[in-house]
ZAMARGU-4260 file (C-alpha; in steps of 0.2 Angstrom, whole numbers, plus 5000, padded with zeros to 4 digits):
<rodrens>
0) 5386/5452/5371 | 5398/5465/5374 | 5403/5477/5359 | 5420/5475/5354 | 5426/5492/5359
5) 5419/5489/5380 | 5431/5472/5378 | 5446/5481/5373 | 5445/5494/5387 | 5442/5482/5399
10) 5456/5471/5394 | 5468/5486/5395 | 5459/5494/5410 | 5464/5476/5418 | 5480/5474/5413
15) 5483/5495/5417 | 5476/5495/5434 | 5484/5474/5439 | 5501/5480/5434 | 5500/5498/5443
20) 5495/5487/5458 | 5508/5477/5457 | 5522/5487/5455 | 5517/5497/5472 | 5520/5482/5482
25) 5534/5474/5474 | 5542/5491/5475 | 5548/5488/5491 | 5563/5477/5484 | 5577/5485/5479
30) 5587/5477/5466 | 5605/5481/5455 | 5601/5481/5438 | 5619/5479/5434 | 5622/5464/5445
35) 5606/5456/5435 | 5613/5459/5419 | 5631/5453/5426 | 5638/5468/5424 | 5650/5479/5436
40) 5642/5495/5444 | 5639/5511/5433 | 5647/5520/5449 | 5643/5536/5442 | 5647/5553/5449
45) 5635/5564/5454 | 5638/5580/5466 | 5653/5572/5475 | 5645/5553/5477 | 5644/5537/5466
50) 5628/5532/5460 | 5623/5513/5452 | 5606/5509/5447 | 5599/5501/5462 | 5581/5502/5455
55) 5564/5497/5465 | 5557/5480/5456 | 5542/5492/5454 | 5551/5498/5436 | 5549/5480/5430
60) 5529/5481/5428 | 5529/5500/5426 | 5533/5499/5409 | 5518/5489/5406 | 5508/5505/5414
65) 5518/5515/5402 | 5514/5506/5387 | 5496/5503/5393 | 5493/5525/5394 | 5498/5527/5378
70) 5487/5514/5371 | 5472/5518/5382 | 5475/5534/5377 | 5478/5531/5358 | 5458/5524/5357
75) 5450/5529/5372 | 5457/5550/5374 | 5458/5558/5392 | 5446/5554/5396 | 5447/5534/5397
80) 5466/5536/5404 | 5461/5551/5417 | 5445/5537/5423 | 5459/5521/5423 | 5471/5534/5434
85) 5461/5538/5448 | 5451/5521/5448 | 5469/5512/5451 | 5474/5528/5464 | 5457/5523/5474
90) 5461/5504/5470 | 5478/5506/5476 | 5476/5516/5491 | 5463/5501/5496 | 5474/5489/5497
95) 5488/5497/5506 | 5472/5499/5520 | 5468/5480/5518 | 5487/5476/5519 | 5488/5488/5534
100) 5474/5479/5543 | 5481/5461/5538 | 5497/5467/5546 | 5490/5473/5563 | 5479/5454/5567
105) 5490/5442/5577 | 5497/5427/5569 | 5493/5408/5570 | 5508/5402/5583 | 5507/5385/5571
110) 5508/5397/5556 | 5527/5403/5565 | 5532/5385/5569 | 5531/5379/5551 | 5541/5397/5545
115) 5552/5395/5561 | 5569/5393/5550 | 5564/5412/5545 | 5572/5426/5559 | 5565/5433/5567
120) 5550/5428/5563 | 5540/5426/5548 | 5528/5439/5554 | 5540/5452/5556 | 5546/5447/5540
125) 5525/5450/5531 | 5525/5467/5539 | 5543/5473/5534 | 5538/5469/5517 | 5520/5472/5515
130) 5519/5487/5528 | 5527/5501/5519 | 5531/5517/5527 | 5518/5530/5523 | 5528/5544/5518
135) 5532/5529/5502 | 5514/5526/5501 | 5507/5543/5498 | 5523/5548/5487 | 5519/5536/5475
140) 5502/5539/5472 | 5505/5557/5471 | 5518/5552/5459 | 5509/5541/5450 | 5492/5553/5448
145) 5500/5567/5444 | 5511/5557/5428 | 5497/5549/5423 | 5487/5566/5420 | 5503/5575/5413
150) 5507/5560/5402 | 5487/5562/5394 | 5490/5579/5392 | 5506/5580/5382 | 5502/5562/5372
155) 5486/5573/5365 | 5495/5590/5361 | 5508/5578/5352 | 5492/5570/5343 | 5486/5586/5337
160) 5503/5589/5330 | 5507/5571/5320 | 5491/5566/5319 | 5487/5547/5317 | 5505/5545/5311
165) 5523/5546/5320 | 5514/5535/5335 | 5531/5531/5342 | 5533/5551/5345 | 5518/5556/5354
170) 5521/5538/5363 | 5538/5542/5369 | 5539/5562/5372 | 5523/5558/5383 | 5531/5547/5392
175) 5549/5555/5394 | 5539/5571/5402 | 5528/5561/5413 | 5542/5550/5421 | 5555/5566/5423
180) 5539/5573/5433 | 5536/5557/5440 | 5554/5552/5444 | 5557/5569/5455 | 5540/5568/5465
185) 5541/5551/5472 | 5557/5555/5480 | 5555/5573/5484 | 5539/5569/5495 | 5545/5551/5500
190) 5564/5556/5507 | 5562/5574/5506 | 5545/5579/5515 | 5538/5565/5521 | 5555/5553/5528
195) 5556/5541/5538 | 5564/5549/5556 | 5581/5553/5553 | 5584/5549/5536 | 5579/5564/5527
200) 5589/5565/5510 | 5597/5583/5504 | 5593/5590/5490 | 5607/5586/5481 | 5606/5565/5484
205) 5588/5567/5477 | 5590/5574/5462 | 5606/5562/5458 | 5596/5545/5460 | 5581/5556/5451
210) 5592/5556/5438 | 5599/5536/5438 | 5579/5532/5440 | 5575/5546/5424 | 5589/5538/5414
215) 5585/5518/5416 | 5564/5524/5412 | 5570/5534/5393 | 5580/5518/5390 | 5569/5506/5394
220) 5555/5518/5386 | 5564/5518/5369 | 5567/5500/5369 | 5547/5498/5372 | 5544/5509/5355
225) 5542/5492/5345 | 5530/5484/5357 | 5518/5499/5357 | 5517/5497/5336 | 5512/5477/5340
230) 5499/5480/5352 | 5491/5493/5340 | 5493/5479/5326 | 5483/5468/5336 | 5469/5480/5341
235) 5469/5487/5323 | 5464/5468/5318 | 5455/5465/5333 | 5442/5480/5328 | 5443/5481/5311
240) 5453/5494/5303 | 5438/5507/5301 | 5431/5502/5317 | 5450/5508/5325 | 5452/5523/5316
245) 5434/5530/5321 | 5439/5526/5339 | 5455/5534/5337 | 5447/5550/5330 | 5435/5551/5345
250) 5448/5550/5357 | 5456/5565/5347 | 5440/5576/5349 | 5441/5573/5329 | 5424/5566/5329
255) 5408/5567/5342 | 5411/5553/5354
</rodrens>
């Protein structure tokens, strides 16, 4: 039988890597956050233009990948959340292949008769929303490696500074400099250097909807601070409190792993 600890890291490796997946191919939908909540467009102003948050349906799961680093991170050090990063880049990156290939094979004709109320056509439709550009593709793994390894490294340098206390510091500092990184990347590479043709964004556009995305994830990040100290509750009485403090203080190089 499995130890307790192998459970619990495969339990958050699951729901880590699922949601990271997730959140890539929902991501393609863009949604307005206020007209979810009812509300009227923020219409802020940034360098001469008025900005809402129109957010990618990816930042509803990627808060779950947020809360799930820091966790990983609290019991299982770098180590576990720099293995769980590049397994879901490699993880990732296959499926956008297998979706690639999916989109290229010719569909059923009976399969378009029974979707035939959809125009075009339902298989336009599938690649549109499956098949994203590339320059999105390799923008949000870079994006999402490069958080991931940023967010382990300022989570443990916080560690060394509270020590086992003041979780929701370490927790929230690491991920308010991972997403700022994070935030800026994806769009710089995706609308910046790598664009669709002819819809390369300046500079200045850039850094405004880097700055809507940047504020919705602190919100949402701060909001989250009550969840991380449940899930912790629940590990804690999962493992036994010693057996969760000894696992703690190995992933803080405070004890021989």
């Amino acid at each position: 039988m499995f130890k307790k600890e192998t459970i619990l890291f495969i339990v958050l490796a699951g729901f880590f890597v699922c949601n990271a997946l997730m959140a890539e191919f929902i991501g393609v939908k863009i949604f307005s956050l206020e007209a979810t909540l009812g509300l009227s467009p923020a219409n802020w102003k940034l360098f001469g233009e008025n900005y809402s948050f129109n957010l990618t349906a990816g930042v509803i799961l990627w808060p779950a990948v947020f809360v799930m680093t820091d966790i990983i991170n609290e019991y299982f050090g770098k180590k576990g959340v720099r293995f769980l990063s590049w397994l879901a880049v490699v993880l990732i990156a296959y499926a956008y292949l297998m979706v690639y290939l999916v989109v290229q094979v010719e569909p059923a004709q009976f399969w378009l008769n029974i979707h035939s109320d959809i125009q075009p056509d339902i298989n336009m439709a599938f690649g549109r929303i499956f098949g994203q550009g590339m320059g999105i593709i390799v923008a949000s793994l870079i994006a999402f490696l490069v958080g991931q390894l940023v967010d382990v490294i300022v989570f443990q340098k916080l560690r060394k500074v509270t020590g086992a206390k003041f979780l929701w510091a370490r927790a929230t500092g690491s991920t308010l400099v991972s997403q700022l990184i994070d935030s800026f990347i994806v769009l710089f590479v995706a609308f910046y250097l790598w664009p669709v043709k002819g819809l390369q964004w300046p500079i200045g556009q850039i850094v405004a909807v880097g700055i809507v995305n940047y504020t919705y994830k602190v919100i949402i990040a701060t909001l989250l601070t009550p969840l991380l100290y449940i899930i912790h509750w629940v590990i804690d009485t999962f493992l036994g409190k010693e057996a969760a403090a000894r696992l703690m203080a190995q992933a803080a190089g405070e004890e021989p792993s």
